[in-house]
N, C-alpha and C positions, 0 to 999 in steps of 0.2 A: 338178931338183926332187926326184928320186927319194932323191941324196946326202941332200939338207935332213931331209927328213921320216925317215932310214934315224936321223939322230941326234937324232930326238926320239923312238926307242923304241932299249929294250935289253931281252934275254930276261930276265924275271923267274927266278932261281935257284932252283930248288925246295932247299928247307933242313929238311921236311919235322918242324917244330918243333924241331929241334936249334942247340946252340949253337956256337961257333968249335972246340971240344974236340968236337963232334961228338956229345958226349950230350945226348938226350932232355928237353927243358927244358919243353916244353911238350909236353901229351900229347895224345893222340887228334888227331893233326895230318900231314897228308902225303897223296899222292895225286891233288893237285886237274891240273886239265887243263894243259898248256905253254900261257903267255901272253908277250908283250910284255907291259913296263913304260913306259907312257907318261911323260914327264917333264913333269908341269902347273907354268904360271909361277903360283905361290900369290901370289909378291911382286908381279907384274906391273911388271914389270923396265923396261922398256920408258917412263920418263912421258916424257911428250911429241909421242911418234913417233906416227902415227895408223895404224890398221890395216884390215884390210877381211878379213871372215869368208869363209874358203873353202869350211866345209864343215864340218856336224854330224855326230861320230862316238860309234859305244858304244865304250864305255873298259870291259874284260872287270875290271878292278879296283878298281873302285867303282860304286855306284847311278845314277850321275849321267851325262848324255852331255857331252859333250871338243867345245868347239869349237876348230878348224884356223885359225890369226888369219895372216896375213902381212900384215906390216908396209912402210910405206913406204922404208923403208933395206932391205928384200930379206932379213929374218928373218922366219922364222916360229916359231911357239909353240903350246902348248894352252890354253886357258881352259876351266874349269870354264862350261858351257854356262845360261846364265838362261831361263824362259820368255819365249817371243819373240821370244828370238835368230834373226834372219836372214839366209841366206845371202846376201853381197852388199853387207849391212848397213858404217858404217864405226864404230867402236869406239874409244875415247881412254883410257888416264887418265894425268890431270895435276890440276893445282890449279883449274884451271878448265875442265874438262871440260864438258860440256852432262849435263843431268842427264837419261839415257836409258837404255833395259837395256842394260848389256855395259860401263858406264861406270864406272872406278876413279875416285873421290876423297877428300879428307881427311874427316871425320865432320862438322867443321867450316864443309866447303861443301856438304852436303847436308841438306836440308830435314826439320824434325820430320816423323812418320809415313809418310815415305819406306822401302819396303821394300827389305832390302839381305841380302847373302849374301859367305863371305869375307872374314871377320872378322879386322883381325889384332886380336893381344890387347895388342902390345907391342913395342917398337924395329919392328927392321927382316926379323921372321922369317916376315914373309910372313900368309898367310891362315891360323888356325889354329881358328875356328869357323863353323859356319852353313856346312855344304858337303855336307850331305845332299839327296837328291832330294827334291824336293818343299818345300824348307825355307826360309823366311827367318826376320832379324831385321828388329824397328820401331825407331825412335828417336821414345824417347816426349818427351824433353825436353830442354836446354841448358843447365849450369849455369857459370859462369866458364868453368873448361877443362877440364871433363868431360862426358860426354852420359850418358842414363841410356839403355839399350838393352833392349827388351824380345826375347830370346831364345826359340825355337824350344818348348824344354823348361818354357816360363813363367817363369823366373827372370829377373827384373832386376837389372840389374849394370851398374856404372858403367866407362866407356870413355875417354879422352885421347879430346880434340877433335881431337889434331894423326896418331891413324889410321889406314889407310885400310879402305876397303870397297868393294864394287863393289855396283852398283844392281840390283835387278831379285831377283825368285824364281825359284827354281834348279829347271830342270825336270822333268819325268818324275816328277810327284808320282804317278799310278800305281801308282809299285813297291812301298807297304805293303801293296797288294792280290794281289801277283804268289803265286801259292801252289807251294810246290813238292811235285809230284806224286806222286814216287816218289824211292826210298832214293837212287838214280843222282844223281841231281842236289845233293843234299848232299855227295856224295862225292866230285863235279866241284869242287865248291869247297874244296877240301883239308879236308873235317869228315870223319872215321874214328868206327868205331863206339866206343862207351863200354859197357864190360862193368862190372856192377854189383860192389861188394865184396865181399858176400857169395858171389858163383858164382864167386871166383876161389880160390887155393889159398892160406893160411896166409903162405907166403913172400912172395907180391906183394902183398898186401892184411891190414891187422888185421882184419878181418870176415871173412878167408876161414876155411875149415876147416870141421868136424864135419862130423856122419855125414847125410847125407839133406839134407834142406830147413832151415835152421835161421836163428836170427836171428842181430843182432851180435854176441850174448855179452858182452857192456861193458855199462857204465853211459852211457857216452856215446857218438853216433856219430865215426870216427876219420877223418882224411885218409889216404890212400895211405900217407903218412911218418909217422903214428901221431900226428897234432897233434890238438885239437879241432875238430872241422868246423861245429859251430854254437856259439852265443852269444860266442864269442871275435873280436871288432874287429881286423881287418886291414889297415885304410885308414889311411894318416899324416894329421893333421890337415893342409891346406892352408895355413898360417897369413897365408902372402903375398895369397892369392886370397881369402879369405874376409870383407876389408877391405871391399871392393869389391862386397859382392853387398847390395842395397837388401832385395829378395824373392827368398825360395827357391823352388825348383821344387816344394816340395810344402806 
């Protein structure tokens, strides 16, 4: 058992914002405590095979807690943990699953206003929304071979019937409450301090420099790399996703 479970974690690599060239890509990054990396089945690989929950665990690399599934062929895996989930419980997904928390099926065979978590969006790449603590999606309605899906964020956005999702709200809704204390605990999580432009020097920053206390000195405020930091649009338009969305989140 020990083998089993040894290959569903590997030591997460500390990379500490850097890139394959080893420069600095993303900044204020590094530091955070040595973890394992759990490998969660997002696709739930497994349809058909029934399984039985061993054991509820915190997973140090997301919100959510990891249930320990072995399966009746003698695999085991992690799932993203639903409220409810219990140990002992037996867990499926297939086409015709029983419709209960911890249960994968196509969007197809699950019931309008049924709550649901572990969304995929598309083909075969697994669960790609709704995987926050505390979070579901609703299926508000059925249309030929689309379901319109009422998302976490408010947005409604249309889904392929043919899917999957797994049933149930995903636990430890709790954690928007969790407050952190003190500076230590951001720092455990690889967040490094953020020194302002202006108290840096001329060479690292376009706001650094002059004498004493002083402002930007520009007309406008600058990035690190001297771009415009406000009113200039940096998001690509989505144009494939954007088909798809009935209501926006805001």
């Amino acid at each position: 058992m020990t083998d089993l479970l040894k290959r569903l974690k590997v030591i997460n690599k500390k990379r500490g914002g850097r890139d394959a060239q080893g420069q600095v890509s993303v900044r204020q990054r590094g530091g955070e405590s040595k973890r394992f990396l759990r490998k969660i089945d997002f696709k739930r690989e497994k349809k058909g095979v029934m399984g039985i929950v061993q054991g509820v665990e915190y997973d140090p690399n997301r919100n959510v807690e990891i249930a320990l599934i072995l399966y009746d062929d003698g695999e085991r895996s992690y799932i993203l943990a639903p409220e409810g989930l219990r140990v002992g419980e037996r867990i499926d997904a297939s086409e015709n699953a029983e419709l209960k928390v911890g249960n994968a099926l196509p969007l197809r065979n699950i019931p309008v206003g049924t709550p649901i978590h572990n969304l995929v969006i598309s083909g075969d790449k697994g669960g790609q929304m709704v995987r926050g603590a505390g979070t579901m999606a609703v299926i508000l309605a059925k249309e030929e071979n689309v379901a319109q899906v009422k998302l976490p964020s408010g947005e409604i956005r249309l889904f392929p019937l043919s899917v999957w999702a797994t049933v149930g709200q995903l636990g430890r809704s709790e954690y928007k409450f969790i407050k952190l204390r003190k500076a230590g605990d951001v720092r455990k999580r690889g967040v490094r301090p953020t020194v302002r432009g202006v108290a840096q020097n001329p060479h690292s920053h376009p706001h650094g420099g002059g004498e004493g206390r002083s402002g930007i000195g520009m007309p406008g405020p600058k990035t690190r790399w001297g771009k415009p930091a406000l009113g200039v649009k940096t998001r690509k338009r989505k144009r494939y996703s954007n088909k798809f969305i009935i209501k926006r989140r805001k």
